[in-house]
C-alpha positions in Angstrom: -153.4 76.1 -103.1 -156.5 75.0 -102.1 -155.6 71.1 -103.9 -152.3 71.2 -102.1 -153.9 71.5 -98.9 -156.7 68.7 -99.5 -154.2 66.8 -100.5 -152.6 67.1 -97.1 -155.7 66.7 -95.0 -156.6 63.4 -97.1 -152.7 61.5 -96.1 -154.1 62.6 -92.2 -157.4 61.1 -92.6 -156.2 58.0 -94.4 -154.0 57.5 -91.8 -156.3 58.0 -88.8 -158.8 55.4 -89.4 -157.8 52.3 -87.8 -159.7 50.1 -90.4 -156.0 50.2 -92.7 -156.3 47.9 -95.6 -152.7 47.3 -97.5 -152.8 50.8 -98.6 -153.3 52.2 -95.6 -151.1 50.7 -93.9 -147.9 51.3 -96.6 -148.9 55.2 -96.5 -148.8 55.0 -92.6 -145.5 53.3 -92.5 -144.1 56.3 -95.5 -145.3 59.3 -93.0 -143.2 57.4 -90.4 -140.4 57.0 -92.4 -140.6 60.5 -93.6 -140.9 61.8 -90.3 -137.7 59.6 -88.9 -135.7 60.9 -91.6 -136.4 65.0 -90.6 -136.8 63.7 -87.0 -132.5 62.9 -87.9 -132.2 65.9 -89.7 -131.8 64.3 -93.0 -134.9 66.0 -95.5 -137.3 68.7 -94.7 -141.0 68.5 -94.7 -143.4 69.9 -97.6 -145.5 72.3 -95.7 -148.9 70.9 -97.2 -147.4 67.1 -95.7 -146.7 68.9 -92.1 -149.9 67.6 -90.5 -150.1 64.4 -92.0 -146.4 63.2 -91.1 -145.9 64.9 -87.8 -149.3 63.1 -87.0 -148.0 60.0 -87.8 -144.9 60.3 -86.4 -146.2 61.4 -82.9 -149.2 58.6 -83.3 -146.8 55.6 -84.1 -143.8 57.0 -81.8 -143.4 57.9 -78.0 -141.7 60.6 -76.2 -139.1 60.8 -78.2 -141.7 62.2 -81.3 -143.4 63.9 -79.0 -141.0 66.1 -77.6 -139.2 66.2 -81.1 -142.5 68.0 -82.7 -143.0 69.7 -78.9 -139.5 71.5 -79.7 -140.8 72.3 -83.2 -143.7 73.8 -82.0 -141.7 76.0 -79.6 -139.4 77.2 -82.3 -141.3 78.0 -85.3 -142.6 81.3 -85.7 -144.7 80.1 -89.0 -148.7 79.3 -87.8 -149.0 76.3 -90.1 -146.3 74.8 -89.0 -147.3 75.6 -85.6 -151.2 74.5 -85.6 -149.9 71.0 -87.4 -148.3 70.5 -84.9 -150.5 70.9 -81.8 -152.5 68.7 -84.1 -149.6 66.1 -84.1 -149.3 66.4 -80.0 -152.7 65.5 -79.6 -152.8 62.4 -81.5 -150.0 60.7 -79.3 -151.9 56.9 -77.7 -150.1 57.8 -74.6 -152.3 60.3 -73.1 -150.2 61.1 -70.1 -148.0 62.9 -72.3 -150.1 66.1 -72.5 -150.5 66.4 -69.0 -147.0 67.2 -68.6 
């Protein structure tokens, strides 16, 4: 449990930091991927990757994202799920977003 979880917090923290090297950068560009593909519907998310996609989706996207993993946040009743992704909202670069 506890390794699954590290595991999740280390894809959020690698793709964070703005100093990306060539792995960094291929991992951010997978979350996004990922993240387009349950965005459409097509996979589901591994809970213990919630936090580290969503971020990067909301991050690297716009409104869209943001009002995609809004919605989510609205209708989930799980707490993870939740908390990953008020985490998510707040890493948009577009601050105006959370001031609506």
């Amino acid at each position: 449990m506890l390794l699954r979880r590290l595991r999740g917090e280390l894809l959020h923290v690698g793709w964070t930091y703005d100093c990306m090297d060539q792995g960094q950068e291929t991992m951010v560009k997978k979350a996004a991927c990922i993240f387009h593909d349950f965005m459409h519907g097509n996979i589901s998310v591994h809970p213990d990757l919630h936090s580290a996609v969503y971020g990067a989706g909301v991050a690297n996207g716009g409104v869209e994202e943001w009002d995609f993993i809004w919605n989510v946040f609205q209708t989930t009743d799980v707490a993870n799920e939740k908390r990953a992704c008020l985490r998510a909202l707040g890493e948009t670069r577009q601050p105006w977003l959370l001031s609506r």
